[in-house]
C-alpha positions in Angstrom: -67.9 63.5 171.6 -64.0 63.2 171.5 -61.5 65.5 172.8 -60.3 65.8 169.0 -63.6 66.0 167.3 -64.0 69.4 169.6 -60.7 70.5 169.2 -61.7 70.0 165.2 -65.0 71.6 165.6 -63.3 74.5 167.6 -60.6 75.4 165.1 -63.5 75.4 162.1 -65.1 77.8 163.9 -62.7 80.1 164.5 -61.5 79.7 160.8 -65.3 80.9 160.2 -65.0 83.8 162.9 -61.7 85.0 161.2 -63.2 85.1 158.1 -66.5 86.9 159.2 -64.0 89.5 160.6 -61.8 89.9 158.2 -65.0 90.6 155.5 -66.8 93.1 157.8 -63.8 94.9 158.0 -63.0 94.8 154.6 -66.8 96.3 154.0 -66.3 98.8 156.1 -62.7 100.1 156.5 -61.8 103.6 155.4 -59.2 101.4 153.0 -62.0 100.6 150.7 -60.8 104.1 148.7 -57.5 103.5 148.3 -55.9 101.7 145.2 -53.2 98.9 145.6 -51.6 96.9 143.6 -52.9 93.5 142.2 -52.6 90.2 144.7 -50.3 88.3 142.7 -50.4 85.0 145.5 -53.2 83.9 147.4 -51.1 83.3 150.3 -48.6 85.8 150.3 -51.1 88.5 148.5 -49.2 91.5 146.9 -45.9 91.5 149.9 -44.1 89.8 147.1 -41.9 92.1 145.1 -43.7 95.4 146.8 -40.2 96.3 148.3 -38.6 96.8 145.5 -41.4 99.1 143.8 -41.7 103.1 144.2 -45.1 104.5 145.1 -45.7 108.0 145.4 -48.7 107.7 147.7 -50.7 105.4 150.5 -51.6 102.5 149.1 -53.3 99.1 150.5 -51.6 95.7 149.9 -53.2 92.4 150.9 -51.4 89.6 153.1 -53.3 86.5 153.7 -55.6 86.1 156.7 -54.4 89.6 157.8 -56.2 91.5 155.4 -55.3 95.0 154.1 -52.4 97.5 155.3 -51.8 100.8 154.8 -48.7 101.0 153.2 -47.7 104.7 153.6 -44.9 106.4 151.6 -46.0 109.6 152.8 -42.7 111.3 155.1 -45.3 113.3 157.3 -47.3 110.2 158.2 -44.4 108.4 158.6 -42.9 111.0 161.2 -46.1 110.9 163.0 -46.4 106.8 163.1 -42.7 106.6 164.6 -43.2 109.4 167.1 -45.9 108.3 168.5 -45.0 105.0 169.5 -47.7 103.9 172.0 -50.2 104.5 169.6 -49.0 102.4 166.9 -47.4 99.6 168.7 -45.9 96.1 167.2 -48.5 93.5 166.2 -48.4 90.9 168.4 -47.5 88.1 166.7 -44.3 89.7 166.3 -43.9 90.5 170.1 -45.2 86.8 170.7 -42.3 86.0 168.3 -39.5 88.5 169.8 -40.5 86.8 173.5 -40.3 83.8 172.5 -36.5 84.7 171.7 -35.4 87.1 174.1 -37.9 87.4 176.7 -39.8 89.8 178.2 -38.0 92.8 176.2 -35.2 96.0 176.8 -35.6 98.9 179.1 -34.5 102.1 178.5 -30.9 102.4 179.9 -28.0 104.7 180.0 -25.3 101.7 179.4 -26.4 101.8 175.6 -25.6 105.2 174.5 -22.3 106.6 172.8 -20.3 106.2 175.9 -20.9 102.8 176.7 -20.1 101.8 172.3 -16.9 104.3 172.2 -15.6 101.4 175.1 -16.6 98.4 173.4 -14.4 99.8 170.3 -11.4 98.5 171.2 -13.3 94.9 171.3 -14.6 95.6 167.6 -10.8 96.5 166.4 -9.0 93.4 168.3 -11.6 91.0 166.8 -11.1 92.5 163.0 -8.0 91.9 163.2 -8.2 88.8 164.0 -10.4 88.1 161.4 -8.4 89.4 159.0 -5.5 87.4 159.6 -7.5 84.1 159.7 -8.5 85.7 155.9 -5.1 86.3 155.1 -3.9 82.7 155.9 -6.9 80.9 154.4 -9.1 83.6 152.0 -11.5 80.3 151.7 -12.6 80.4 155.0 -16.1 81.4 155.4 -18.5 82.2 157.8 -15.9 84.8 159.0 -18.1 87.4 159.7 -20.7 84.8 161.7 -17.9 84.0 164.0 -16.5 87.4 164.6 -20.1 88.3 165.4 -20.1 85.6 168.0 -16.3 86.5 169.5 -18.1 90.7 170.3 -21.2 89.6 171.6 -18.9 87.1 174.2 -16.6 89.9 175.0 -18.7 93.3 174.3 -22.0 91.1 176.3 -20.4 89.0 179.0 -16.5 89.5 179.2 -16.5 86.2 177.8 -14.3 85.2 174.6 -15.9 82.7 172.7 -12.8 82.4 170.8 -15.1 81.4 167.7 -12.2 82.9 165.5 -9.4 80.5 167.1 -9.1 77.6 164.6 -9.6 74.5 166.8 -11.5 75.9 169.1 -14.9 74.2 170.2 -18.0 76.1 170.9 -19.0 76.4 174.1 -22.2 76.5 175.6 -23.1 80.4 175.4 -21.7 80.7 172.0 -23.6 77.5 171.0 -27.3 79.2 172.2 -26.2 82.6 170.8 -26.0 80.8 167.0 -29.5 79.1 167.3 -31.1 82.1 168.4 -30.0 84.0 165.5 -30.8 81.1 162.8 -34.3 81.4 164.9 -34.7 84.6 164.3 -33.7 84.7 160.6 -35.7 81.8 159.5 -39.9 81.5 158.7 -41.6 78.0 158.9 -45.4 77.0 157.9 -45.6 76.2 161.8 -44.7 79.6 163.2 -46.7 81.3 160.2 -49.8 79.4 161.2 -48.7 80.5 165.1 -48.7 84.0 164.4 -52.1 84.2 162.3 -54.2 81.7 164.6 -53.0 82.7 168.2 -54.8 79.5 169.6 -52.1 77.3 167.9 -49.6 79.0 170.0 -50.5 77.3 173.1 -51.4 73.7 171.1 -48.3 73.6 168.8 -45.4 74.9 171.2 -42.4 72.8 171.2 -43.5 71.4 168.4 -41.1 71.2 166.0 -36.8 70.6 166.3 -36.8 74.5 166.3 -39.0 75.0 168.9 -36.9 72.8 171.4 -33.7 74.1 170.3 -34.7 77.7 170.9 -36.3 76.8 174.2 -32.9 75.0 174.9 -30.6 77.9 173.7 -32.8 80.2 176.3 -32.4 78.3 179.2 -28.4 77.9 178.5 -29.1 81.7 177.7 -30.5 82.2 181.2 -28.2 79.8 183.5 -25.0 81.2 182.6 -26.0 84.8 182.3 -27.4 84.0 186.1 -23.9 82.8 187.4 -22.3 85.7 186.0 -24.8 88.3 187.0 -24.6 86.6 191.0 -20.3 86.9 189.8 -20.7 90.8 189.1 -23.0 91.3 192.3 -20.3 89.4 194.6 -17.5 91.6 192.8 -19.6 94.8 193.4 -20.2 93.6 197.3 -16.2 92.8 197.8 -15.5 96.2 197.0 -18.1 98.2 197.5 -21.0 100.0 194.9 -18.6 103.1 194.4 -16.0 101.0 192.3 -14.4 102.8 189.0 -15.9 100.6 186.7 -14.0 102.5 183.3 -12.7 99.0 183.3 -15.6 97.2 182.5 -17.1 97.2 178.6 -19.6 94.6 178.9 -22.8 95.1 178.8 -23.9 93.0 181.9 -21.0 94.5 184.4 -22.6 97.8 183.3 -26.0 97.0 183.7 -25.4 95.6 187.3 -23.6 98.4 188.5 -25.5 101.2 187.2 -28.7 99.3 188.7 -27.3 99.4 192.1 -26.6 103.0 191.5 -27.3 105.1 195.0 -29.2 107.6 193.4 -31.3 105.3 191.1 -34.9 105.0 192.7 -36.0 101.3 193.7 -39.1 101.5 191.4 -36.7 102.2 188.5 -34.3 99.2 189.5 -34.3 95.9 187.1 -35.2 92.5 188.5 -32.4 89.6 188.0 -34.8 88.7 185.2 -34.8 91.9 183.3 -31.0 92.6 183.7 -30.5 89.0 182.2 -32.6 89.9 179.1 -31.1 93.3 178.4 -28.0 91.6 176.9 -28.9 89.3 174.4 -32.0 92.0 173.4 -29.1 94.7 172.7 -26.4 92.4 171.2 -29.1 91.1 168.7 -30.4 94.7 167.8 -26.8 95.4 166.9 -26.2 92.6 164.7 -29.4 91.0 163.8 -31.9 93.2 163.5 -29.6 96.1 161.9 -27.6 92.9 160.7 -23.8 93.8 161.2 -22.6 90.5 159.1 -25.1 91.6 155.7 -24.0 94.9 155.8 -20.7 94.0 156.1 -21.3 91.4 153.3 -22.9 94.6 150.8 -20.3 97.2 151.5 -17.6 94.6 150.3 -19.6 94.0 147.3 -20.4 97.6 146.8 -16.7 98.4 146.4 -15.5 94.9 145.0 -17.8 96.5 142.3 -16.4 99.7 142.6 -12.3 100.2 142.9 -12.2 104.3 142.8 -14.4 104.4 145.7 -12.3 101.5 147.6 -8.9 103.0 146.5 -10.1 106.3 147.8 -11.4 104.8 150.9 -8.1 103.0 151.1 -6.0 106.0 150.8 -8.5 107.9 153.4 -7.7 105.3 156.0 -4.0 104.9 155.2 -3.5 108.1 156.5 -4.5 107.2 160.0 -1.6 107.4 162.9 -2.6 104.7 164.6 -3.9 101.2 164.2 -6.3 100.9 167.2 -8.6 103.9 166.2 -10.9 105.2 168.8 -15.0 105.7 168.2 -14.1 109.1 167.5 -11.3 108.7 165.1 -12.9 106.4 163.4 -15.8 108.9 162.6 -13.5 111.3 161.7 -13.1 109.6 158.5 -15.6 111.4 156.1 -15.5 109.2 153.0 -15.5 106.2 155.4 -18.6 107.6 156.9 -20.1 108.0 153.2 -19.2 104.7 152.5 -21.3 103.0 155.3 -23.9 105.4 154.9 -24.3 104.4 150.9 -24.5 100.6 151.7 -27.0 101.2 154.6 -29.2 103.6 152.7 -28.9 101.0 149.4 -28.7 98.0 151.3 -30.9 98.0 154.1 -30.8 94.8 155.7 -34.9 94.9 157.0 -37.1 96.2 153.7 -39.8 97.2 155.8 -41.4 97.2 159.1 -45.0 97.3 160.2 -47.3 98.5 163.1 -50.9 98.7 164.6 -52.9 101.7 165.0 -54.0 101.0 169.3 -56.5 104.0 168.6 -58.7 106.1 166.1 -56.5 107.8 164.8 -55.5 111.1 162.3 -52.9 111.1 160.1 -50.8 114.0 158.8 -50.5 114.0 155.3 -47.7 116.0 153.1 -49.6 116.5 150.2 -53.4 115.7 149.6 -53.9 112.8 146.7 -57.0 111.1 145.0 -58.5 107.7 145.9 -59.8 105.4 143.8 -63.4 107.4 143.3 -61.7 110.6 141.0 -63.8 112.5 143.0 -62.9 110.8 146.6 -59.8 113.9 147.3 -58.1 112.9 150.8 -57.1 116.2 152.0 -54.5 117.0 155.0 -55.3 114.1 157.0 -56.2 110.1 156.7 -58.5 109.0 159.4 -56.9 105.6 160.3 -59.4 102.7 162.9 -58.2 101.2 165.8 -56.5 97.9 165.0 -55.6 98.7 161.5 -52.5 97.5 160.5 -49.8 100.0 158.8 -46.4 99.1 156.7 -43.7 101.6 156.5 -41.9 100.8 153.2 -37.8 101.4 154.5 -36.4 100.2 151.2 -38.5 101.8 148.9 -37.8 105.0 150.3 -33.7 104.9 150.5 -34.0 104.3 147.3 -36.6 106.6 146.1 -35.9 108.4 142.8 -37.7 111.7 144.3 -35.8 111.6 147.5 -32.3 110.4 146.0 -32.3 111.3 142.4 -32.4 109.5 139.1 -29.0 107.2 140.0 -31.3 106.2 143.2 -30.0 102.3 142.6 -26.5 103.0 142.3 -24.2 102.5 144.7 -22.7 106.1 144.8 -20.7 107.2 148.2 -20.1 111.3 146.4 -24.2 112.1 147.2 -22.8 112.6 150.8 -20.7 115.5 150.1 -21.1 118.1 150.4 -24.7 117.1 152.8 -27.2 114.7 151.9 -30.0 115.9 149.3 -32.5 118.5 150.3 -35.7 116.1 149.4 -34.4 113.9 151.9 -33.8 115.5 154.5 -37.5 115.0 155.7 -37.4 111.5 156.3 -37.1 111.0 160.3 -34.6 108.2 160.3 -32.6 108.3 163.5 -29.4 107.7 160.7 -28.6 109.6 157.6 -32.4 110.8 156.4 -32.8 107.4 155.8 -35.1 104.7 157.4 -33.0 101.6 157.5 -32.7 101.9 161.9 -35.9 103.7 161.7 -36.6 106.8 163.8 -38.0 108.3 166.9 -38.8 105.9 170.2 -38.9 102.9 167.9 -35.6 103.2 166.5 -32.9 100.7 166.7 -31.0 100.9 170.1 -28.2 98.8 168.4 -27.3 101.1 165.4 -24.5 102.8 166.7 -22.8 99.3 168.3 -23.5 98.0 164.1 -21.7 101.1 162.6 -19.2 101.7 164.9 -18.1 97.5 164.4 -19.1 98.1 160.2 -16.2 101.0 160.5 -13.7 99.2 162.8 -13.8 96.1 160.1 -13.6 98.4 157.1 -10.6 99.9 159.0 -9.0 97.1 159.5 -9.2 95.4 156.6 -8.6 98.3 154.4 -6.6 100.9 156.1 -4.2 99.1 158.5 -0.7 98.4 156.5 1.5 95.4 157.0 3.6 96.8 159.8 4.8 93.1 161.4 7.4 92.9 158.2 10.7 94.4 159.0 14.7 93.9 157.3 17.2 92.9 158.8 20.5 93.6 157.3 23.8 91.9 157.6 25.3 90.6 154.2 22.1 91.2 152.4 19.0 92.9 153.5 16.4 90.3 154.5 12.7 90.6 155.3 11.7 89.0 158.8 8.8 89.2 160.8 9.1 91.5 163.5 7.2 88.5 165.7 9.7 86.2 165.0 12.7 87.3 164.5 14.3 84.0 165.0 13.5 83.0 161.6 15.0 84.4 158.4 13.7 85.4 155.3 10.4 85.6 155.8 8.1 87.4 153.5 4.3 85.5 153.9 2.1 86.5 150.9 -1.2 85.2 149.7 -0.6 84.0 146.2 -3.7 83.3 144.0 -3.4 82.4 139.9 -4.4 84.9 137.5 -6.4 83.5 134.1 -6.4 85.5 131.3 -8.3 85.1 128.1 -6.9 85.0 124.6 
């Protein structure tokens, strides 16, 4: 018998075993009581279009292969599935699929709190500006937000300027493995869906496709220059000694290096070369990928392209501001500016859901008690919940929830801020706003304060800071120059763009 007949024999048979699993558990899961909505694909089951739908209780939906989910809208169960992390973990095909593009994972560390973000502000308000006068000269250019993206994670990551803004500029190396890695992690072929439901065909089918090598590529760049400038920081720490003032240094891998090196910091709690290395990329993604800096960016400018009061009183909130480099802290000072980003996170939340697996038998709390599909079946306080069931916490559904949010739920209104957010909400456990969009508890998003704080910075800057570089200059006549080149006269640079009008 052939090496490929097996192989073909082995996969049918495991086909088969999934199968026999997947029915048995079907038969006799605790789900069997609970309605759901119809499977309107075979392969995609009832995922498609469940986001955008409001349900007042648990229900099951279907995905193919992976059988049913709990899909709970329930805020008690929800605050009980986020706080206890290690008992509803990530299913492993998307760890398998996070590994694959980071590596082993992020460590808890003191670097990423509002300290370390309030110094990487002044990277966030340098690099808006520059985007906005690469707008200003040429509003067609596009992929603006990509490439300011890549110019923070170079400075805010490695003290390295990709100068991805600079027209002319070529990409280097880093800034080159950083974009594949994010159009990795953003994009979903039949090879990697087959990967993650047959774990076998992760070991027969790596490399397999152009993807797969370019991602393996972009983490070995990844890893080679993040080592010379980790052994960089070390021999900068050793020159002059572990007690250096570091205030000076806002990237994330200088502040990783010295704080693990730390005197008091016990050796069991220092990070290996390999784990410092990983922290970076792990962290700069959850702030811009996985919150999704450049989409939210994208939907608050549509939200008040859509709406002029709100962005001419945004505009005249900001204007006030006596200064144009804002700190973290002046920048949250701004309450309508806060609303704003709050409105287009809680409306437009980048990830519509998230899901987990239950590591252990389990009890869930329940808010209020509801009926299954047996009129006489009455879950009471508690859903009992089996080992290795899967569970889907809707975040979409529930920023936008009619019961939580009101009847204008789907509008895009910044005023349900003031004077606090609505009493129903206030018992979802989001670690932002009442809302779920960075989640809550252990498993919330460690990057959501780098996103906001960069969201605000932009907002700032592209809203609030005046045109300050024009000046006059009087002698027979009073001329406008630019106060950066004074050598030439009668400059006045405007964007001019036609107006049609209908008759």
């Amino acid at each position: 018998m052939s090496v490929f007949t097996i192989l073909v024999y082995a996969g049918l048979a495991y086909v088969v075993f999934k199968l026999a699993k997947l029915i048995y558990g079907e038969v006799t899961s605790p789900l069997r009581v609970l309605p759901g909505p119809p499977n309107l694909s075979f392969i995609l089951g009832n995922f498609r279009g469940i986001a955008n739908v409001e349900y007042t209780k648990m229900i099951k939906i279907y995905f193919f292969f992976s059988g049913y989910t709990i899909y709970f809208s329930d805020s008690k169960a929800i605050n009980h599935i986020l706080m206890n992390y290690y008992d509803y973990q990530k299913p492993q095909a998307a760890i398998y699929n996070i590994k694959q593009l980071m590596g082993p994972g992020i460590c808890p560390n003191p670097v990423f709190g509002p300290s370390h973000i309030r110094e990487l502000t002044e990277i966030f308000v340098e690099k808006s500006l520059q985007l906005r006068d690469m707008w200003t000269k040429d509003i067609s250019i596009s992929g603006g937000l990509t490439r300011m993206t890549l110019d923070v994670i170079g400075l805010a990551g490695f003290n390295d300027n990709f100068n991805a803004l600079s027209d002319g500029q070529e990409e280097d190396e880093l800034s080159s493995a950083f974009s594949i890695i994010f159009k990795a992690g953003t994009s979903l072929n039949p090879i990697s869906l087959f990967r993650n439901l047959f774990p076998p065909l992760r070991v027969l089918v790596n490399d397999f496709t152009r993807a797969d090598a370019e991602v393996k590529s972009a983490s070995e760049i990844m890893k080679r220059i993040g080592g010379q400038l980790l052994k960089e920081n070390r021999e900068s720490i050793s020159s002059s000694g572990k007690n250096k003032d570091i205030r000076g240094s806002r990237d994330v891998l200088s502040l990783l290096v010295h704080a693990n090196v730390a005197p008091h910091l016990e050796d069991h709690r220092r990070l290996s070369d390999e784990h410092v290395l990983v922290q970076v990329p792990t962290f700069l993604v959850a702030g811009h990928e996985t919150t999704n800096f450049s989409t939210g960016v994208t939907w608050v400018l549509y939200a008040l392209a859509q709406n002029i009061a709100a962005q001419t009183k945004l505009r005249q909130e900001l204007l006030t501001a006596s200064t144009d480099n804002p700190t973290m802290e002046e920048l949250n000072s701004f309450p309508y500016l806060d609303a704003i980003v709050r409105e287009t996170m809680r409306l437009y939340a980048p990830v519509p859901m998230t899901s987990c697996v239950a590591m252990k038998d389990d009890a869930i709390p329940l808010e209020m008690p509801f009926r299954g599909l047996d009129e006489n079946t009455l879950i009471h306080n508690f859903y009992r919940i089996n080992k290795g069931q899967g569970v889907t916490i809707p975040i979409l559904p529930l920023n936008r929830s009619r019961m939580l949010w009101g009847e204008d739920s789907m509008q895009f209104k910044s005023e349900r801020w003031f004077p606090a957010v609505p009493e129903a909400a206030t018992n979802i456990p989001g670690v932002f706003g009442n809302m779920l969009t960075f989640l809550g508890g252990p498993r919330s998003c460690i990057g959501y304060r780098f996103s906001l704080v960069e969201m605000k910075a932009l907002l700032f800057t592209l809203l609030g800071a005046p045109a300050k570089d024009i000046s006059q200059k009087t002698s027979l006549t009073a001329r406008p120059v630019l106060i950066t080149d004074l050598d030439n006269p009668n400059q006045m640079p405007l964007l001019i763009r036609p107006v049609t009008t209908s008759v």
